[in-house]
Z-matrix of the N, CA and C atoms (Angstrom, degrees):
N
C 1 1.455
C 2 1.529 1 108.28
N 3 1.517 2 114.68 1 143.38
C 4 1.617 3 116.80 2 173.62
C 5 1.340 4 114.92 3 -77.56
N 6 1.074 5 106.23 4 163.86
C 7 1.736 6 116.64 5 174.93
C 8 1.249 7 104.62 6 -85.29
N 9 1.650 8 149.93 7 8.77
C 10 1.328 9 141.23 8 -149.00
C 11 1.852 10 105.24 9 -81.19
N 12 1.689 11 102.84 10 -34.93
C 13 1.592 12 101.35 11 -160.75
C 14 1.701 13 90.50 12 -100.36
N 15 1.349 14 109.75 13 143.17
C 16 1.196 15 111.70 14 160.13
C 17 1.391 16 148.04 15 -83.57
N 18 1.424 17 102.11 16 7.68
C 19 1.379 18 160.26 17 -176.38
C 20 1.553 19 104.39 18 -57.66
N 21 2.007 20 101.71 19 -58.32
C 22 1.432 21 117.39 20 172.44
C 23 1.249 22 132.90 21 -83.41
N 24 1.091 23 110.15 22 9.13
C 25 1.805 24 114.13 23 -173.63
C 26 1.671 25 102.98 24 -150.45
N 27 1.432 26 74.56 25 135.25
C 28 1.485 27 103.05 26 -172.07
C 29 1.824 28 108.09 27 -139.30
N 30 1.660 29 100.70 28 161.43
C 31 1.750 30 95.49 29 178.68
C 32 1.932 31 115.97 30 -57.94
N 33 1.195 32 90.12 31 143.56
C 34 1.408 33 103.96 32 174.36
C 35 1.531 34 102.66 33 95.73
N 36 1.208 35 146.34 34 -4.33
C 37 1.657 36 142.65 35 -154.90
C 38 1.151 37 89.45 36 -91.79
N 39 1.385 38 143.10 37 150.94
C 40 1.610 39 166.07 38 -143.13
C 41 1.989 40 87.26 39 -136.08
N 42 1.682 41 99.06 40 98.77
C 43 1.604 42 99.70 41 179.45
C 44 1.716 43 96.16 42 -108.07
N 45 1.579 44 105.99 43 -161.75
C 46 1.535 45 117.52 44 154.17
C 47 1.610 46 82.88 45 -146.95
N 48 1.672 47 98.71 46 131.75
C 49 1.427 48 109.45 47 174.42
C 50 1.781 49 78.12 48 -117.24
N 51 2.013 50 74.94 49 -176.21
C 52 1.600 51 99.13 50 -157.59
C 53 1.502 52 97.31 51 -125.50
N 54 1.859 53 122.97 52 83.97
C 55 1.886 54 106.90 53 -164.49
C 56 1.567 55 83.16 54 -54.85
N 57 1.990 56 84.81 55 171.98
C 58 1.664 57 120.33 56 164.28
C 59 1.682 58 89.48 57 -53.58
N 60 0.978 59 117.14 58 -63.05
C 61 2.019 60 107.65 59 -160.38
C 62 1.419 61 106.46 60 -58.17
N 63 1.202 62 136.02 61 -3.08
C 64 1.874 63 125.30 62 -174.82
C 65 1.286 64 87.19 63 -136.47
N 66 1.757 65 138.71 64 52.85
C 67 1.363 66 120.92 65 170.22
C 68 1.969 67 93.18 66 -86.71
N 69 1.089 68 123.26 67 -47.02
C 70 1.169 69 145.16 68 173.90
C 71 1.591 70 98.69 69 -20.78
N 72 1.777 71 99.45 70 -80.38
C 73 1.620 72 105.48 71 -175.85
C 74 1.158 73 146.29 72 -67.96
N 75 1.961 74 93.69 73 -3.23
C 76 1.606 75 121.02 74 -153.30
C 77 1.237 76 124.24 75 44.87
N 78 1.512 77 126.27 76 12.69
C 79 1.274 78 113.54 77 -175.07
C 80 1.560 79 102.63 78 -62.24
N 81 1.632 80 106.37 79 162.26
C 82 1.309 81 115.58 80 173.56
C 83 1.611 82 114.03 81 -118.94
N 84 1.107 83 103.24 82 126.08
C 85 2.061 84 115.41 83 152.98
C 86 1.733 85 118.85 84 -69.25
N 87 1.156 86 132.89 85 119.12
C 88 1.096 87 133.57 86 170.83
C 89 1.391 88 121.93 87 -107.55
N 90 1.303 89 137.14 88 102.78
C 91 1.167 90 150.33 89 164.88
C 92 1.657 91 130.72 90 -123.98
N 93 1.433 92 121.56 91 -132.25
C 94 1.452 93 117.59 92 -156.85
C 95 2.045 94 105.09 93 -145.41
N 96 1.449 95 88.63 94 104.82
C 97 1.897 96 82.07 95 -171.30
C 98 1.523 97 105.39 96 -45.10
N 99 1.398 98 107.21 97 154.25
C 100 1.401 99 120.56 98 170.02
C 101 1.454 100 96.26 99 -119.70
N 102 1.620 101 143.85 100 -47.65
C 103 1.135 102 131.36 101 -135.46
C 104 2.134 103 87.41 102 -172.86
N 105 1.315 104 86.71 103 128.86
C 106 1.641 105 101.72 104 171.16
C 107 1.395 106 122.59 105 -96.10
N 108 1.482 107 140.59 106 85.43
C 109 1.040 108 172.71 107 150.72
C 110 1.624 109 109.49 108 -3.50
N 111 1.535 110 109.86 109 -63.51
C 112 1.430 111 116.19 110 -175.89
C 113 1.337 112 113.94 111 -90.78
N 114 1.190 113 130.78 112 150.23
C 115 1.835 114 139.84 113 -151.52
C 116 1.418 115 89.29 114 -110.42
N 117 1.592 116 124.17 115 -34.10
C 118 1.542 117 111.02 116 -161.64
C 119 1.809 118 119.45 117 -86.39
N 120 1.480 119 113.20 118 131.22
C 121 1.004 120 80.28 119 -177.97
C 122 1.854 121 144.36 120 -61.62
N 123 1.501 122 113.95 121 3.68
C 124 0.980 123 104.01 122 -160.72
C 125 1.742 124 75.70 123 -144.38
N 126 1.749 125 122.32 124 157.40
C 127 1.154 126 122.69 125 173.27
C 128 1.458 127 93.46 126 -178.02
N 129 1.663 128 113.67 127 130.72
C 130 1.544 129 134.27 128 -130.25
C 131 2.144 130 97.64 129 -94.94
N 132 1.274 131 90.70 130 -25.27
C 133 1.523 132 98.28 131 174.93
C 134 1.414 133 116.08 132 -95.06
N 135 1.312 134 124.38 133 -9.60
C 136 1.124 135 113.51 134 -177.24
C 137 1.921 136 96.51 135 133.07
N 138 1.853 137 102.85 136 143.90
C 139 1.390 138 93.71 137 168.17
C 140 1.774 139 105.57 138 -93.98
N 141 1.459 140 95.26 139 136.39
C 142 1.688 141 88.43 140 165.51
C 143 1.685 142 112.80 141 -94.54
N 144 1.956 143 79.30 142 135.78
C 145 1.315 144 108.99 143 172.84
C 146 2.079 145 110.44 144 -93.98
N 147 1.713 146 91.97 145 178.24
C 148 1.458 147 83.47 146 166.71
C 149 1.707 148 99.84 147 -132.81
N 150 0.969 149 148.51 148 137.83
C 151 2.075 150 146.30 149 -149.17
C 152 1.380 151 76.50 150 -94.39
N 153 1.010 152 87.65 151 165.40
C 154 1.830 153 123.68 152 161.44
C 155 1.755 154 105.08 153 -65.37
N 156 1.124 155 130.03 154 -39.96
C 157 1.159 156 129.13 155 175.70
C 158 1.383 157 119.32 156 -82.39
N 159 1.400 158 110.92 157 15.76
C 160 1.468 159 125.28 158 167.73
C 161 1.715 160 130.49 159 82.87
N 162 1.903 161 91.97 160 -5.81
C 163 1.628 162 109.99 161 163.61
C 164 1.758 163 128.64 162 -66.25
N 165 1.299 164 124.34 163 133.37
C 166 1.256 165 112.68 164 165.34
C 167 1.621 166 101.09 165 -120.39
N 168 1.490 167 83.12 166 162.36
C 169 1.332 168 113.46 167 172.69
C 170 1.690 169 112.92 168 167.32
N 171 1.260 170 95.73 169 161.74
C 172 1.270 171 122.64 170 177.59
C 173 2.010 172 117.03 171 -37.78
N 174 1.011 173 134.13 172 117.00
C 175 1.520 174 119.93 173 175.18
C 176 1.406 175 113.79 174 -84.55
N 177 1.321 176 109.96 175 130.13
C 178 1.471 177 128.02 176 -165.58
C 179 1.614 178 111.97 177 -81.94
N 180 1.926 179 103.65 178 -57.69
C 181 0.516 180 120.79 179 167.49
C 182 2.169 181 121.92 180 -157.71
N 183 1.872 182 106.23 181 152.59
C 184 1.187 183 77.55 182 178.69
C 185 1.893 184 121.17 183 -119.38
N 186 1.189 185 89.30 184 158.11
C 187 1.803 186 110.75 185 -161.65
C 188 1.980 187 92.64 186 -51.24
N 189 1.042 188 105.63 187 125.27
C 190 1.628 189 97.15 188 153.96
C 191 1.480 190 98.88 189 -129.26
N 192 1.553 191 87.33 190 148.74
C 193 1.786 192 102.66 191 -173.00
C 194 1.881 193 103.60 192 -95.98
């Protein structure tokens, strides 16, 4: 599933965001939202989150177990 609606993510959800520094490489960080960043509900790159480990970025995509 994409990160586009904000609809789907909520604290605690296991994402892979995309930081500002690896938009280039797409690499992805995978961790655990702490805090939802963007107000709209819907945003075409991704909503930015901020992790529990204090990173933000954009969610790429999210992890289902």
């Amino acid at each position: 599933m994409n990160g586009q609606n904000r609809s789907d993510i909520y604290p605690g959800l296991e994402v892979d965001i995309i930081l500002k520094k690896d938009q280039r490489s797409g690499k992805l960080t995978r961790g655990f939202v702490k805090d939802l960043l963007t107000s709209s509900a819907y945003h075409s790159r991704g909503i930015k989150v901020r992790l529990e480990d204090g990173q933000v970025g954009r969610v790429a995509e999210i992890v289902e177990d």
